[in-house]
C-alpha positions in Angstrom: 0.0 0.0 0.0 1.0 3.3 -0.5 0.0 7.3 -0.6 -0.1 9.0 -4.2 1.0 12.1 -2.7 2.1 14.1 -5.8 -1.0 12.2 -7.8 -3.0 14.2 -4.6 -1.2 17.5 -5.3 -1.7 17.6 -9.0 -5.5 16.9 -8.4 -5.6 20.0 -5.9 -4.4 22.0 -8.9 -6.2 20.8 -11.2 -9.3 21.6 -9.3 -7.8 25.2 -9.0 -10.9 26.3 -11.1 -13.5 25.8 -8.3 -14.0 27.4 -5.1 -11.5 26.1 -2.1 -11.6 26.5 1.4 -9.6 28.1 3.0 -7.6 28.7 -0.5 -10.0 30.4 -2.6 -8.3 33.4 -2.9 -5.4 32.1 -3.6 -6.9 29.8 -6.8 -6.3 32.5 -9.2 -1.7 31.5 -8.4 -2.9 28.1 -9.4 -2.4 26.9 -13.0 -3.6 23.2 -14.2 -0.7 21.2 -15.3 -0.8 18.4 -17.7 -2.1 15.4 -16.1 -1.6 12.2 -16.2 -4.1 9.3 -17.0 -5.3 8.2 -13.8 -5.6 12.2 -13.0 -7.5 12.7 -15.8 -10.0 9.8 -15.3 -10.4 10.6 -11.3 -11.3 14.4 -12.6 -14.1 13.1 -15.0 -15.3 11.0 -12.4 -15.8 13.7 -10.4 -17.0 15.7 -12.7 -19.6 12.9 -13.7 -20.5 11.9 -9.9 -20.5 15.1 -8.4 -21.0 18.1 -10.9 -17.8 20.1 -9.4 -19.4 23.1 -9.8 -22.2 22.4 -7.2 -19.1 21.6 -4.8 -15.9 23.0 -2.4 -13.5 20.8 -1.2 -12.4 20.9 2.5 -8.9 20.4 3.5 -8.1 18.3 6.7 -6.4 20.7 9.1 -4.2 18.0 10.8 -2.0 15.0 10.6 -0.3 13.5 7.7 -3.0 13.9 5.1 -3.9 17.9 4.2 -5.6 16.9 0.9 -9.1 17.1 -0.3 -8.3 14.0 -2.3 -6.3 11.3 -0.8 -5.0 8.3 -2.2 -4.8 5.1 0.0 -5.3 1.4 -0.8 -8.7 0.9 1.8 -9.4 -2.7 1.0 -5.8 -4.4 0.1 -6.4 -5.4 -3.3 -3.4 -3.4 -4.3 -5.2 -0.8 -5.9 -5.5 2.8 -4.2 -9.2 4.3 -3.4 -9.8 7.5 -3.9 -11.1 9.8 -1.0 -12.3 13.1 -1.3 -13.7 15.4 1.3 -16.4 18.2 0.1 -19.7 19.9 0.6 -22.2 21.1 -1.5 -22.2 25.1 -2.1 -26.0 24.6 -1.0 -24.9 22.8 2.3 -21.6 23.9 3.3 -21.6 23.1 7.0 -22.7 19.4 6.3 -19.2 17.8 5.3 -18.8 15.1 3.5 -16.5 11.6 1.9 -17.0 10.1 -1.3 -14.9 7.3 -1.9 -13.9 6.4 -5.3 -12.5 3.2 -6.7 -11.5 2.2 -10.2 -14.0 -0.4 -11.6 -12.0 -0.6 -15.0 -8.7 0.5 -16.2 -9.8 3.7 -17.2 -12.2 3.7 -15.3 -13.2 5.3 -11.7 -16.9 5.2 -9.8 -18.7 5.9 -6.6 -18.0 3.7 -4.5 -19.3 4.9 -0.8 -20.7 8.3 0.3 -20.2 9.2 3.8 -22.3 11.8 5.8 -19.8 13.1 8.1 -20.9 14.5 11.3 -19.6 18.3 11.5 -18.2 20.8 9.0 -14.5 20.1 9.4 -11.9 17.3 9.5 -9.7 17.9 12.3 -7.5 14.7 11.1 -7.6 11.8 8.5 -5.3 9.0 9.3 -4.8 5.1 8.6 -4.0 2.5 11.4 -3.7 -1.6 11.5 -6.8 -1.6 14.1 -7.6 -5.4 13.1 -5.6 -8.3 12.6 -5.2 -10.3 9.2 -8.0 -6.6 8.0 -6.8 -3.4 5.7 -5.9 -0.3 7.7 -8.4 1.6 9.1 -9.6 4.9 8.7 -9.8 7.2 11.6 -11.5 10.9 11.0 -11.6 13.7 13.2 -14.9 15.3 12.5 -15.1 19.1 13.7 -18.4 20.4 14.1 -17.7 24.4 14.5 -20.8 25.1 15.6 -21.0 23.3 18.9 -17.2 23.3 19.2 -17.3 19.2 19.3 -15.8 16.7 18.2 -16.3 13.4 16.7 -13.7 10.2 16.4 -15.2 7.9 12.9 -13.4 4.7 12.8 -13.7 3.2 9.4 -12.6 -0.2 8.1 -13.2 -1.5 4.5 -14.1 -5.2 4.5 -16.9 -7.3 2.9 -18.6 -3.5 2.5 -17.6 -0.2 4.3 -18.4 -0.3 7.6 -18.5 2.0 10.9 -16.5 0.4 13.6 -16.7 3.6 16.4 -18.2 7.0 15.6 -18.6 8.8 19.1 -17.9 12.3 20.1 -14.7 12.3 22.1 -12.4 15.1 24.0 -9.3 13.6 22.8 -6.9 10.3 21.8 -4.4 8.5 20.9 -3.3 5.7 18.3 -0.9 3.2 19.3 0.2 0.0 19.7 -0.1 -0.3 23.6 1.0 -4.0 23.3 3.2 -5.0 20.6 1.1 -7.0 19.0 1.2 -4.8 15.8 -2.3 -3.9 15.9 -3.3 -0.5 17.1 -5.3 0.3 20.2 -7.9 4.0 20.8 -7.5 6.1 24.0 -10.6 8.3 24.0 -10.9 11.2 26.7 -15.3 11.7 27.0 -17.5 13.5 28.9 -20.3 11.4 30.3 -23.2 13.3 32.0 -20.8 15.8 34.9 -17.9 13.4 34.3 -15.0 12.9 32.3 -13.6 9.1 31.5 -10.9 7.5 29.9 -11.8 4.5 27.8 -9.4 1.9 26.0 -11.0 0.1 23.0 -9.1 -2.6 21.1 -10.0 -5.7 18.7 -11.6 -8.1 20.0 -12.6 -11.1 17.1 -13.0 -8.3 14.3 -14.5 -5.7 16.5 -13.5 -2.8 18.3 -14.8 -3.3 21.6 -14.3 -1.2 25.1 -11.7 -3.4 27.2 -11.0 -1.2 30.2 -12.2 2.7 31.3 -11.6 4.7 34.2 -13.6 7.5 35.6 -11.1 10.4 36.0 -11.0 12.7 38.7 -14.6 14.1 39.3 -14.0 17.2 40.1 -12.1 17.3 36.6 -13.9 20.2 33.9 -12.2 19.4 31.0 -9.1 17.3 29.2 -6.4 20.0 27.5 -4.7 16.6 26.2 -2.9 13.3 26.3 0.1 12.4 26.4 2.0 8.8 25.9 5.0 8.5 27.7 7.7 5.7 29.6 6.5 5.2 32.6 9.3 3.2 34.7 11.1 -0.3 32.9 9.4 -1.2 29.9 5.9 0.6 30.7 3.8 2.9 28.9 1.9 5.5 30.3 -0.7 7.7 29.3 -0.6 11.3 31.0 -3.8 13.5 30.8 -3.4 17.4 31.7 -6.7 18.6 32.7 -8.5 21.6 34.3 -9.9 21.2 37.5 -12.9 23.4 39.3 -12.2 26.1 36.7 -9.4 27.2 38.6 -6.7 25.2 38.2 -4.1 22.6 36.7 -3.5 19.1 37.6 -2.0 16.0 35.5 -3.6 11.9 35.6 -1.1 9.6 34.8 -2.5 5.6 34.1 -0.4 2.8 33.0 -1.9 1.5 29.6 -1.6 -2.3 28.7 -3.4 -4.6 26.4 -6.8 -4.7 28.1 -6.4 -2.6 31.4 -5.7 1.0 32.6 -3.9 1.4 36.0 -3.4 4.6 37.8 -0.5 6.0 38.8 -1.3 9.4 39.6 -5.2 9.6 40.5 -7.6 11.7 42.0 -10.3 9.2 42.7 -8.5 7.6 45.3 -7.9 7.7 48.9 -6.2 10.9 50.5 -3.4 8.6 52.1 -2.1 7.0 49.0 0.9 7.5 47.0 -1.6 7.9 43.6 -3.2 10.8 45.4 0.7 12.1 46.8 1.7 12.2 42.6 -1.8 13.6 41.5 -1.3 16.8 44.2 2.3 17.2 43.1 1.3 18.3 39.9 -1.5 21.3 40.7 -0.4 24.4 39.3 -2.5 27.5 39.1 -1.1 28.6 35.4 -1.8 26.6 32.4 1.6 25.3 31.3 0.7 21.5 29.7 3.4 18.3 30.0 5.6 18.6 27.5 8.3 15.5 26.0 11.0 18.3 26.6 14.0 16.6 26.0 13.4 13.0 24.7 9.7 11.8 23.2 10.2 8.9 25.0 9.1 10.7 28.9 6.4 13.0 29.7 7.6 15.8 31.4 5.0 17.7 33.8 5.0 20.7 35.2 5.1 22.5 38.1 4.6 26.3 38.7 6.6 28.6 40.8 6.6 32.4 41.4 10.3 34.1 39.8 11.7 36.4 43.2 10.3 39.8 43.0 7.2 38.7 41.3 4.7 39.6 44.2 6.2 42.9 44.4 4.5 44.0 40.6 1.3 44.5 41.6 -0.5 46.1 38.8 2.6 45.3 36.7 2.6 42.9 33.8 2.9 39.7 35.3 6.3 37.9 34.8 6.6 34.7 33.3 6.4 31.7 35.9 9.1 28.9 36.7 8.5 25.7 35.3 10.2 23.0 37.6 9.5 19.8 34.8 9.1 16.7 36.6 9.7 13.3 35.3 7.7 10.2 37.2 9.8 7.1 38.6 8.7 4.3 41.0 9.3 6.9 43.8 6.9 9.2 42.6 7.8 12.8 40.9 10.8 14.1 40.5 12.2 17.4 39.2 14.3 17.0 35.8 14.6 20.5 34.6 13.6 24.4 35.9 13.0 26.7 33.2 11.0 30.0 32.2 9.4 29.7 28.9 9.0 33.1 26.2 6.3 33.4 23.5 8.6 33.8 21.3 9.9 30.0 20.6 12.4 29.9 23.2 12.9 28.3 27.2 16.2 29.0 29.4 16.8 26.4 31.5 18.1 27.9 35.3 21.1 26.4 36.5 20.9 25.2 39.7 22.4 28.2 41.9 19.9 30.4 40.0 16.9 28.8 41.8 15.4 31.6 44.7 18.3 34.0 43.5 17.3 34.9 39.5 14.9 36.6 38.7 13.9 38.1 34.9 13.3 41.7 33.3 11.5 42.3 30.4 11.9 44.9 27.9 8.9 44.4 25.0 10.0 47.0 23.1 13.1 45.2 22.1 12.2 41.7 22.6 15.1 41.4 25.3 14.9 39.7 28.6 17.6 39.9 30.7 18.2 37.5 34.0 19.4 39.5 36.7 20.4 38.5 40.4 17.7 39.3 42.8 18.6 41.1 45.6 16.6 39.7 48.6 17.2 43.1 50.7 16.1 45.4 48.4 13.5 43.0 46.6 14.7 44.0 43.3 16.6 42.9 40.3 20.6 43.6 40.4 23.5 42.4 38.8 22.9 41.4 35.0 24.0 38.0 34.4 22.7 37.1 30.9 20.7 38.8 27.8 18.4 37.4 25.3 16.9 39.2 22.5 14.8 37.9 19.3 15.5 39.8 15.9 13.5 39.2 12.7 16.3 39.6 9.9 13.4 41.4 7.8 14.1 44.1 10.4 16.7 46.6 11.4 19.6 45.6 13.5 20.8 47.6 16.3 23.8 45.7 18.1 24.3 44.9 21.6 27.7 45.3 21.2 30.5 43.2 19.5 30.6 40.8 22.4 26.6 39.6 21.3 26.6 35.7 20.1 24.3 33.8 18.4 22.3 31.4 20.2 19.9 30.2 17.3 18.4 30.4 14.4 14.8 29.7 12.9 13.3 30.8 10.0 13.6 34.7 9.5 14.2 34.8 13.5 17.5 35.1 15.1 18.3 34.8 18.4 21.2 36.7 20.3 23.0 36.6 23.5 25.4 38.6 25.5 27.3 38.0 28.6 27.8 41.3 30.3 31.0 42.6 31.8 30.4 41.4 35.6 32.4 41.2 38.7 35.0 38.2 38.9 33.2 37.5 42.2 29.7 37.0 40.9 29.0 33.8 42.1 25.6 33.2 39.3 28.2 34.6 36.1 27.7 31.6 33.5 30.2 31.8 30.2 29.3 31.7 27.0 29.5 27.8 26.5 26.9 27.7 29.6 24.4 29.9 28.0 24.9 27.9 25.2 23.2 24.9 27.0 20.5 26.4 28.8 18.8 28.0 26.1 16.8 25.4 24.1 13.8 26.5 20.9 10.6 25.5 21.5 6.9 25.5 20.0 4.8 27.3 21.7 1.8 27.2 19.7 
């Protein structure tokens, strides 16, 4: 089996003619090239099936497959179907999948129409769900309107049929236990409660073998996470909002057909489950992250920089992240670090902890780490500067003594050691900055 991804991306032009979203206005850069045969007979079968005209094709927004039309061998005969998502131009909140297939040589025709449930795809992706089956489609249906969201689980056999289509908070695909099929972690809300439900195949069928309420006073799921646990492991680690005010992070051990926890909040006050969930309560929203290997989930905890209750009616400075990593002994802090909008974290080195604190300048995209001086409660000696420069932009220099620290896209960013006292006891060189200063996403 295989994906016909520049067959897919000749199609998209081809159909530059007709009204996209969200690239209408752009159709007009769009020229049809010469296509192929296959190309050409997909496009008359559209044509035929469909009426283009009376049509807009929708794009996924996530995952591997950001195509309208798709190319992916659904039944294992060798031969790829053709998928295409679209609505009508009389209907264009009711998304939609025809699937293609080609009857005769030169030949394509319907083969399934599917009524999806929302106006967007949030994700289209293929996974071995079932032993000795084709890969399975999994859809992300987005329904704008009432912000939810829908998880289709498709598998082509005998005839096209549904295997799962429930509205879910969020999931994951994975093989939780090596057999080579793949198992579904849903996050749902039921009635005032939020569970976490593991479905695998059972005989054909994908079936619930294991759920767990999660904490009840829980309001919503941010995300999941898969992650090491301790030996060989896996654990799934669910960042959620609790009583509208804040943060906390579930962690349950995920195996073939049962979901332990390890971090709970439906458990006795006394236990160790209960000891790991409290760890992790923080009042800002800062989410686990795999910071430095995707093999661990690291989770946060929140700390106030020194000097930050002293800027009352100030903007608020960012927080300290202490990122912990779970073991058999419970949580334990990996990293401390302060996070900037801009795509970037600095990790603090040890003797900066309770002594560093930062200063921002906006205007200049600069923050500089400074000693806090714990008599005077306020920032002192300059120890390290950060700035971020667009290269689109004009350049004023720190000095001749600036470095750079990265790059990424048009964005450069710069550093400077300042001339400090020999005595500073926080001074870090050049190669130290170096190493703390790490580019992130922060979308």
């Amino acid at each position: 089996m295989k994906m016909k991804a520049l067959a897919a991306a000749l199609m998209l032009m081809l159909l530059a003619s007709c009204t996209f979203v969200p690239l209408a206005a752009n159709a007009d850069l769009l020229t049809a090239p010469i296509l192929s045969r296959e190309q050409a007979q997909v496009s008359e079968a559209l044509n035929r099936i469909l009426d283009i005209s009376e049509i807009v094709y929708r794009y996924p927004q996530d995952g591997d497959h950001r195509s309208p039309i798709i190319f992916f061998d659904m039944d294992g005969d060798g031969l790829d179907e053709a998928l295409v998502f679209y609505a009508y131009t009389s209907a264009p909140l009711e998304l939609r999948l025809k699937i293609l297939a080609q009857t005769k040589p030169d030949e394509w025709d319907s083969l399934h129409d599917v009524s999806g449930s929302g106006d967007e795809a949030l994700f289209v992706t293929f996974a071995p769900i079932h032993a000795n089956s084709p890969e399975s489609l999994l859809i992300g249906w987005r329904n704008t309107t009432h912000q939810q969201t829908r998880l289709g689980v498709y598998t082509m056999r005998e005839r096209f049929e549904v295997d799962f289509l429930e509205r879910i908070d969020t999931h994951i695909i994975h093989d939780f236990d090596g057999t080579g099929t793949h198992d579904v972690l849903i996050t749902q809300r039921v009635g005032d409660s939020h569970v976490l439900r593991l479905l695998s195949s059972r005989r054909g069928r994908l079936v619930e073998v294991a759920s767990e309420q999660l904490y009840r006073e829980t309001t919503a799921v941010l995300q999941l996470l898969r992650g090491r646990l301790w030996g060989a492991s896996t654990g799934v680690y669910i960042d959620q909002r609790i009583d509208n005010s804040f943060y906390g992070t579930e962690v349950f051990r995920v195996d073939s057909s049962s979901l332990t926890p390890i971090s709970a909040g439906n458990v006795a006050r006394d236990t160790q489950m209960w000891t790991n969930y409290t760890t992790t309560f923080r009042e800002e929203n800062v989410l686990s992250v795999h910071l430095t290997s995707r093999d661990y989930v690291d989770v946060p905890r929140v700390e106030s920089l020194p000097g930050s209750e002293q800027r009352r009616g100030e903007r608020r400075l960012p927080p300290l992240i202490r990122y912990m990593r779970l073991s058999e002994n419970g949580f334990e802090v990996r990293g401390n670090a302060v996070i900037n909008p801009a795509g970037y974290l600095i990790f603090f080195p040890q003797d900066w902890l309770e002594d560093v604190t930062l200063v921002e300048s906006t205007e200049n995209n600069e923050w500089s780490f400074r000693r806090f001086d714990h008599t005077t409660d306020r920032a002192a000696t300059e120890l390290f500067r950060i700035r971020v420069h667009s290269t689109e932009d004009y350049l004023d220099p720190f000095t001749e003594d600036e470095f750079l620290l990265a790059s990424r896209g048009v964005f450069r960013y710069y550093g400077l050691i300042p001339q400090i006292p020999e005595d500073e006891e926080l001074a870090i060189t050049r190669a130290q900055a170096l190493n703390i200063f790490m580019l992130v996403d922060t979308d």
